[in-house]
LOROVO-242804 format. One record per residue (C-alpha): residue number from 1; z, y, x. Coordinates in pm, whole numbers. Each point is the difference from the previous one (the first is absolute). Example, Ala and Ser with C-alpha at 12.3 -4.5 7.8 and 13.67 -1.06 7.14 Angstrom:
BEGIN
<atom seq="1" z="780" y="-450" x="1230"/>
<atom seq="2" z="-66" y="344" x="137"/>
***
This chain:
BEGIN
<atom seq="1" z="10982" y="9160" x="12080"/>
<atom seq="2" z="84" y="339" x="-134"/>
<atom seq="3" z="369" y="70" x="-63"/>
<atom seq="4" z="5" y="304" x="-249"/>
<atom seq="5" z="316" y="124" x="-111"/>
<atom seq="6" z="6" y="231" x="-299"/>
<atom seq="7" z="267" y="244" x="-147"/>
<atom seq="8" z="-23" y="81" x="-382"/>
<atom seq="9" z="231" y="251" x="-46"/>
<atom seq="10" z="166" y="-82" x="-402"/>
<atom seq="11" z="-4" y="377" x="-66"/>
<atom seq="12" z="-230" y="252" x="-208"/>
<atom seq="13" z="126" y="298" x="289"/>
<atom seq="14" z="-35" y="-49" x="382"/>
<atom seq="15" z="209" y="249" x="154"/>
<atom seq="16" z="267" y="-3" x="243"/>
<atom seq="17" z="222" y="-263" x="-124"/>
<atom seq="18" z="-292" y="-265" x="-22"/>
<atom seq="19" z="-73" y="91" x="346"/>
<atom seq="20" z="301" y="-140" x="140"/>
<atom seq="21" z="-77" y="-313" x="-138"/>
<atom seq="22" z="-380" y="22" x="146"/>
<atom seq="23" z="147" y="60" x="350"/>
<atom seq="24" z="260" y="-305" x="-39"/>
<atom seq="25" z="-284" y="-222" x="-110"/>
<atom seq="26" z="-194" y="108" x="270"/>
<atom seq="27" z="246" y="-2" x="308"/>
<atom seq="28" z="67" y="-350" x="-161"/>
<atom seq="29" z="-371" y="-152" x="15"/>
<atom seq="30" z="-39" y="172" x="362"/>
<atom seq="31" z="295" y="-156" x="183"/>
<atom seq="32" z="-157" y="-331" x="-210"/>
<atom seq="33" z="-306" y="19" x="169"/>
<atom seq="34" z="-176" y="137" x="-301"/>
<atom seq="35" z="-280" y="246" x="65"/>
<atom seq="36" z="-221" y="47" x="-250"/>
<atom seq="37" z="161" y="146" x="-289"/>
<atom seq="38" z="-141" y="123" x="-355"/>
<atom seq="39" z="175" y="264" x="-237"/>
<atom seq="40" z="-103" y="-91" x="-394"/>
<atom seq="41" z="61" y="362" x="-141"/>
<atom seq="42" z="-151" y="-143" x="-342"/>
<atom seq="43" z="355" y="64" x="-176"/>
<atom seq="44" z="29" y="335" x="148"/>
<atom seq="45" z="-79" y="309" x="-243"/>
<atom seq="46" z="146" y="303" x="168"/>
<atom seq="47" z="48" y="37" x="381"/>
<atom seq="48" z="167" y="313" x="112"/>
<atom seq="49" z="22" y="138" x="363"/>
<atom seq="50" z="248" y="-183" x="165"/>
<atom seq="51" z="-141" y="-314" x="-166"/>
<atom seq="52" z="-373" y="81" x="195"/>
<atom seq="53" z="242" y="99" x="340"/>
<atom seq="54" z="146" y="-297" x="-39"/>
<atom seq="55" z="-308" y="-226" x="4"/>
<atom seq="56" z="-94" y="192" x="313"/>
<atom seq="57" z="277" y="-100" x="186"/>
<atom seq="58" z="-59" y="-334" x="-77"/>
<atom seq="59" z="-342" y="1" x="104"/>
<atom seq="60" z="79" y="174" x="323"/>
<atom seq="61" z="295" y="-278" x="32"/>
<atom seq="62" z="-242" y="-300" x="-32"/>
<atom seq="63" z="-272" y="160" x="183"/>
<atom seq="64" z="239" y="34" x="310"/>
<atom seq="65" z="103" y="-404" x="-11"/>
<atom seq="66" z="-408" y="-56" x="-2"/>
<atom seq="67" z="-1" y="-98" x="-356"/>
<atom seq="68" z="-220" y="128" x="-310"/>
<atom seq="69" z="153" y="163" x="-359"/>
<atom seq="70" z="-249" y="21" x="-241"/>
<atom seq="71" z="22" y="157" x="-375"/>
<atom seq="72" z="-143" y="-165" x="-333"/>
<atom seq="73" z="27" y="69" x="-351"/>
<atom seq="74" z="28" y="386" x="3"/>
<atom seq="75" z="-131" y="164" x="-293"/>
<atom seq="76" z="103" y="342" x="-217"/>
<atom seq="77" z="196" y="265" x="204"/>
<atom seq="78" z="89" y="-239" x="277"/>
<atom seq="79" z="-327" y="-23" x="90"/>
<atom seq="80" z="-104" y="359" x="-69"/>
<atom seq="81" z="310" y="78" x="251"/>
<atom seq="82" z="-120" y="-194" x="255"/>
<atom seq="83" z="-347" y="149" x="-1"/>
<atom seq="84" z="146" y="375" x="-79"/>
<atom seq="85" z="197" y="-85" x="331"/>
<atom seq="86" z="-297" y="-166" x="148"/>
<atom seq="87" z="195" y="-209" x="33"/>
<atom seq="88" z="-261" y="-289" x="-63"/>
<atom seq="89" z="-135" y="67" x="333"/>
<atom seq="90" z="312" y="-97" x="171"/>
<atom seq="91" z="54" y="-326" x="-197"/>
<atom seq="92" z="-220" y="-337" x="-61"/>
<atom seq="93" z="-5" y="8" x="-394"/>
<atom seq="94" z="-109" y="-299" x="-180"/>
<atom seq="95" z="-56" y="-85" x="-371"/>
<atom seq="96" z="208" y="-276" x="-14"/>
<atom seq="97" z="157" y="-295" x="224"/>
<atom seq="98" z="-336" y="-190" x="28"/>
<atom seq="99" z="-232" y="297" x="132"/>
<atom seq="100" z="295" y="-64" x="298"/>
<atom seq="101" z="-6" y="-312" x="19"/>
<atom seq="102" z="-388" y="-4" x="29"/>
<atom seq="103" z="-14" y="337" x="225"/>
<atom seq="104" z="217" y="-190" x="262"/>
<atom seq="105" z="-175" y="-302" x="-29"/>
<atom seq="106" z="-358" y="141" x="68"/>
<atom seq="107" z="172" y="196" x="340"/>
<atom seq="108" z="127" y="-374" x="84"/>
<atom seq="109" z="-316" y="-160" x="-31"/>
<atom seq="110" z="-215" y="-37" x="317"/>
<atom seq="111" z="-290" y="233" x="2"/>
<atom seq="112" z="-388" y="-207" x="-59"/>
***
């Protein structure tokens, strides 16, 4: 069974303060055992720099406990950030929860 956890930060600007609350959440489904984790940016308009360097840090956080952070919902300038950063190289970026959900599934599934 797959045990996603996903943060959806409440704000139209990811920057530094909503990064504190990213890391909390995170630190919080690591020690839990939790280790596949999904950001929904879908409520996020504007993300400035120390918004991005803050999502980096978390990745490189959950990468080092042998879990996986994944992106979804990006769209406008947080997406054209990420990519003007190339930064979409560095991060698994979904559509939405369910393109997850179905991406982990297929690596789960026993090869024919």
């Amino acid at each position: 069974m797959l045990n996603i956890q996903i943060f959806q930060p409440q704000v139209r600007t990811f920057s530094a303060a909503s990064t504190t609350d990213l890391i909390t959440w995170i630190d919080d489904n690591l020690r839990a055992g939790n280790f596949q984790l999904l950001l929904n940016l879908h409520q996020v308009l504007f993300m400035d720099s120390l918004g991005l360097g803050g999502l980096i840090f978390a990745l490189k956080r959950v990468q080092a406990a042998g879990g996986r952070m994944a992106l979804c919902g990006l769209s406008g300038q947080t997406q054209m950030l990420l990519e003007a950063t190339e930064m979409s190289r560095v991060f698994d970026i979904y559509s939405d929860p369910s393109e997850f959900e179905k991406c982990l599934m297929l690596e789960r599934s026993p090869q024919s």
